[in-house]
C-alpha positions as CSV (number, residue, x, y, z in Angstrom):
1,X,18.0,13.1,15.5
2,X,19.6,10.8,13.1
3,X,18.6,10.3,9.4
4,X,18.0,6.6,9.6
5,X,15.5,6.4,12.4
6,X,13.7,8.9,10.0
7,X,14.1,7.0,6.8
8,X,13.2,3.7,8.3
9,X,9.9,5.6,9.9
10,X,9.0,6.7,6.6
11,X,9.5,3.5,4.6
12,X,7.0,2.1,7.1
13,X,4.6,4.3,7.0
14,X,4.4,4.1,3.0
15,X,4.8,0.2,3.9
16,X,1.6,0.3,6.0
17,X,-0.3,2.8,4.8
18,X,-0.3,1.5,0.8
19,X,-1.7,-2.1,2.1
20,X,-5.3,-1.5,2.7
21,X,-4.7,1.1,-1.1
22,X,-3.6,-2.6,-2.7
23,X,-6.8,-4.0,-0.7
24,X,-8.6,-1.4,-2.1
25,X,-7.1,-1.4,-5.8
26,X,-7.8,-5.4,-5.8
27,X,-11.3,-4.7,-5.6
28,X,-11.5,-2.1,-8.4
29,X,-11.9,-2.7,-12.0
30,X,-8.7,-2.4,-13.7
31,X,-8.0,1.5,-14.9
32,X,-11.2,2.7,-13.5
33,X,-11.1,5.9,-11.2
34,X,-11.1,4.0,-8.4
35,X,-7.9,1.6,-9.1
36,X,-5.7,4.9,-10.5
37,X,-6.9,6.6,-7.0
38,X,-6.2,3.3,-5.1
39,X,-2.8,3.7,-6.7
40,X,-1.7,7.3,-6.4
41,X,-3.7,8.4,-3.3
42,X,-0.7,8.0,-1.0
43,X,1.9,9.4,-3.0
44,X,1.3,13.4,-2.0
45,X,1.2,12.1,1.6
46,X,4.5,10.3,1.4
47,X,5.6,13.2,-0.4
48,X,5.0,16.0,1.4
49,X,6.6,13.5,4.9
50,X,9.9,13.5,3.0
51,X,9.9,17.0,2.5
52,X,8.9,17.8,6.2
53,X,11.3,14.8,7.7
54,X,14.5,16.7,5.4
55,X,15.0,12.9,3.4
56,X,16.7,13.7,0.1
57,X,15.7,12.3,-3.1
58,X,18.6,9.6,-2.3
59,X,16.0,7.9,-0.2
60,X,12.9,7.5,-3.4
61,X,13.4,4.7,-4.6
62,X,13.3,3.0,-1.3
63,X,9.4,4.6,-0.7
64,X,8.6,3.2,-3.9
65,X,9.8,-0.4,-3.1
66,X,7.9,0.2,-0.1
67,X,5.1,1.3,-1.5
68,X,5.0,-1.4,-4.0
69,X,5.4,-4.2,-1.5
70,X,2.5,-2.5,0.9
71,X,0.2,-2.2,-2.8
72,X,1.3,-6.3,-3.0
73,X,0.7,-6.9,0.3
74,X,-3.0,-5.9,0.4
75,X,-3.6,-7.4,-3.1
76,X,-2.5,-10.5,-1.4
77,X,-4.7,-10.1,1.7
78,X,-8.0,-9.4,-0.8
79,X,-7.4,-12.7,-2.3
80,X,-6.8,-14.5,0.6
81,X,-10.1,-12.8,2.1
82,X,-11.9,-13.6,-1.3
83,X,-10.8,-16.9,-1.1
84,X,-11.6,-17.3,2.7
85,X,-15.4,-16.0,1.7
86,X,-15.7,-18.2,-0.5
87,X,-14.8,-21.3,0.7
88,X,-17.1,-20.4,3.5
89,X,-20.1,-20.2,1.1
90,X,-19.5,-23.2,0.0
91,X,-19.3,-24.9,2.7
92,X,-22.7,-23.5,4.1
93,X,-24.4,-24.3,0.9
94,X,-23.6,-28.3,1.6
């Protein structure tokens, strides 16, 4: 098998996985347990998948933009829910 069906398998999975972490890390007060957990919880896991897939080091700093952008992405999605809550209360309190 090819390297870049691999690669492109692992950069979604630390995509993907690291959204509901950035949900997660939203919610947490900053530098608490939680958030630094929220943070780093997914980095043994991508990790040991780059060892087991045979990626090279070439390929981190690719799982760290994706990991980043997944973290963004559920940041994103809290305040959109947060919002979405809410503007719901509101509305029920007219």
């Amino acid at each position: 098998m090819s390297i870049l069906p691999k690669l492109l398998g692992l950069i979604a999975v630390a995509l993907f996985v690291n959204v509901p972490m950035g949900f997660w890390r939203k919610s947490a007060h900053k530098y608490s347990v939680n958030w630094f957990l929220a943070i780093h919880l997914t980095v043994p896991l991508i990790i040991l998948m780059r060892m087991g897939t045979g990626i090279t080091y070439a390929a981190v700093p690719l799982l760290i933009l994706a990991a980043l952008i997944g973290q963004l992405l559920g940041s994103f999605c809290y305040r959109w829910a947060d919002r979405t809550v809410l503007a719901n209360q509101q509305r029920s309190n007219r």
